[in-house]
Residue, then its C-alpha position, 0 to 999 in steps of 0.5 A: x364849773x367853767x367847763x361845765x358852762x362852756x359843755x352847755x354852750x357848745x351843746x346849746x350851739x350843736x342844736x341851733x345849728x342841727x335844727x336849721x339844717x331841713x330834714x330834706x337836705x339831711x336825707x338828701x346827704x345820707x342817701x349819697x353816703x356809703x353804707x358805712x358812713x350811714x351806719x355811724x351817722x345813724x348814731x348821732x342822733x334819732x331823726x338819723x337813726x329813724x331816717x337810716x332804718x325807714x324801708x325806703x331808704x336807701x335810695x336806689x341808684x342807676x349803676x354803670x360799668x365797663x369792663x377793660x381787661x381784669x378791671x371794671x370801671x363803676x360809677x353811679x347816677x344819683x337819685x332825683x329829689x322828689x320835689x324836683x321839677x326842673x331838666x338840666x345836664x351834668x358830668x359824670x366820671x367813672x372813679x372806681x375799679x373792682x378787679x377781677x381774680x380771675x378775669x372774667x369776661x362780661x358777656x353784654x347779650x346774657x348779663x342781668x338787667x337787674x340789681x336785686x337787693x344790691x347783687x348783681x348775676x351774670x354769665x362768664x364762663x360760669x354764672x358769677x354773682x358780683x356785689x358792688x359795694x364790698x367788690x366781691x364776685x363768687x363763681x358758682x357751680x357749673x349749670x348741668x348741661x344735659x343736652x346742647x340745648x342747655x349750652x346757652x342759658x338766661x340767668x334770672x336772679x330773685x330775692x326771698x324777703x321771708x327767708x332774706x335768700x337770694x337765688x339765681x333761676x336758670x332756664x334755656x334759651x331756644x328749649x321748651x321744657x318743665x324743668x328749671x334750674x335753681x341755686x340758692x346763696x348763702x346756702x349748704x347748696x354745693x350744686x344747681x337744683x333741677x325743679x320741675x315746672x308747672x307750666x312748659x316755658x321758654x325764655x320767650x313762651x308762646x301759648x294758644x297763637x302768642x306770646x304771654x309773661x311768665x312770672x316766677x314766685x321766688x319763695x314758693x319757686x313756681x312759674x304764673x302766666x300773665x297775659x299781654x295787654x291788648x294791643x301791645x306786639x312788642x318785647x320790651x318790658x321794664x319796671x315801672x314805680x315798682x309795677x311791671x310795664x310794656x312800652x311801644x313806640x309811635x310817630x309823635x308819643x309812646x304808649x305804655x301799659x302798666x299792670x295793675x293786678x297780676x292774679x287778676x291779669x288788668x293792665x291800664x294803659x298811658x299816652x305820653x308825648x316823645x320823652x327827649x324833648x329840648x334836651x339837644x341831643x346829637x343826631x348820631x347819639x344812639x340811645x335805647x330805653x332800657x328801664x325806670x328809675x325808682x322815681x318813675x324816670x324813664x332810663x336811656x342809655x347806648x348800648x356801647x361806647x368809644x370815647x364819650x356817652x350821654x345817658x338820659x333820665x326823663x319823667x314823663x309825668x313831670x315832662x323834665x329830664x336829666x342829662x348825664x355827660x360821661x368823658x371817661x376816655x377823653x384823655x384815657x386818665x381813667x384807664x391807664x392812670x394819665x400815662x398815654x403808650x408809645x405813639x398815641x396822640x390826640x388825633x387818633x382816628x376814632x376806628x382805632x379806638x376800642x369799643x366798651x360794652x356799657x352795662x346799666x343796673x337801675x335801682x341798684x342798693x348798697x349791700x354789706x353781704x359777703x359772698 
């Protein structure tokens, strides 16, 4: 009978303090847990369960690598809160290692710049398609390659949410043609599929005196033209709050376009003042907009790096930022477990110092598939 009191009291205290904990804050911890940790918390309770299970979550993240040797080094930005108003800066670290057997070599110019439904395709020798969270790569089948035109290719990589299929579009780069290249994964697919195309296409695709955007139906694997907006001469095209956009740089403001329906081919169109602000950046910090966070997050990010990097995540609607310092070679810790070689020291001039190619996948979503 007394042990049965003391199980109700201990009951009673568990929900007091569950119930002072804000529902906010509870998605706040579980978006930043791995997915086998959410996967036992969704059996503690409903509203855990109800959270794990709701399409939008989990949050997406800005993931980061760097390749030395067979090793790449990973780390990863957390999601902005929503409620969230305010800039500031932090640290960062790169943690984690996936080793690579066998090494492969990442190819900065051809590697995707996207993370789709937490895979990631890019070209080595071969295509390979790597997943972060289990840390394995699959190698896949050789590209047929007909004639020299074929010798340099652009991977694409795409999810059928109907079938749950991935697959991986290959297409030249410098050919017009009306065939393509498909595979599928987590098929009996044992080589590439040619399928012919119902519109000529190029990476870049050049109709009637310009240049016009070429989307692909993953499911039904067929090309769709897209007009450019008017005024827009550029390349740079990123995903923005889930919509395909166009940006363009100016004196004192960025313009972008941001299609709004792609059968009926309207772009709307949004003026904004210089995304850095008073973030005090460095002078000589060279960074490039390489895409958008899931929260509209505007991503800038160097291209290589030596010792140190900053990376910048600015909302152009809320005009706040967020700085994120990376010292991963600082002290080389992180590349060679604290032990310096022979004849290293701390004023080693910088052209000594090898060059990173820095590689940047938004929105990236932890994924238990096996390769």
């Amino acid at each position: 009978m007394e042990l049965n009191e003391k199980m109700k009291k201990r009951k009673t205290d568990y929900e007091k303090t569950t119930q002072t904990i804000p529902t906010d804050l509870i998605i706040e911890i579980l978006s930043r847990l791995p997915e086998k940790s959410v996967a036992r918390f969704s059996c503690v309770s409903k509203l855990c369960l109800s959270i794990t299970s709701d399409p939008s979550f989990p949050r997406p993240r800005l993931l980061l690598c760097f390749q030395k040797d067979a090793d790449l080094f990973v780390s990863s930005i957390p999601p902005t809160t929503q409620n969230s108003n305010r800039s500031y800066s932090s640290s960062l670290s790169f943690d984690l290692h996936h080793t690579m057997k066998p090494q492969l070599n990442f190819d900065q110019y051809y590697t995707s710049t996207e993370s789709v439904h937490g895979l990631v395709c890019f070209v080595s020798k071969e295509p390979t398609v790597w997943n972060p969270s289990t840390r394995q790569f699959l190698t896949l089948p050789t590209i047929p390659r007909p004639c020299k035109d074929w010798n340099k290719v652009k991977l694409f990589l795409g999810y059928d949410p109907i079938e749950r299929k991935h697959k991986v579009v290959c297409i030249p780069r410098k050919r017009i043609c009306y065939v393509f290249r498909v595979f599928t994964l987590g098929s009996a697919q044992e080589s590439w599929r040619t399928v012919k195309t119902n519109h000529k296409h190029r990476f870049l695709t050049w109709i009637r005196g310009e240049y016009v955007v070429m989307s692909f139906d993953v499911r039904y694997e067929k090309f769709n033209m897209i007009k450019r907006p008017s005024g827009f001469r550029g390349d740079l095209l990123i995903t923005y709050k889930g919509r395909l956009a166009c940006f363009k740089d100016y004196d004192d403001h960025r313009r972008f376009w941001i299609l709004e329906d792609a059968q009926k081919r309207t772009w709307s169109s949004q003026d904004f003042l210089s995304p850095f602000g008073d973030c005090n950046l460095s002078k000589d910090t060279d960074l490039n907009l390489r895409g958008s966070t899931h929260a509209g997050e505007l991503i800038y990010v160097p291209d290589e790096f030596s010792q140190s990097f900053y990376i910048l995540l600015c909302d152009p609607v809320k005009n706040s930022w967020r700085r994120f310092e990376f010292k991963v070679l600082s002290e080389e810790k992180s590349l060679h477990n604290g032990v310096k070689g022979e004849g290293e020291g701390e004023d080693d001039d910088d052209e000594h110092r090898p060059i990173y190619g820095l590689h940047y996948f938004p929105n990236h979503i932890d994924s238990q598939m096996s390769l």
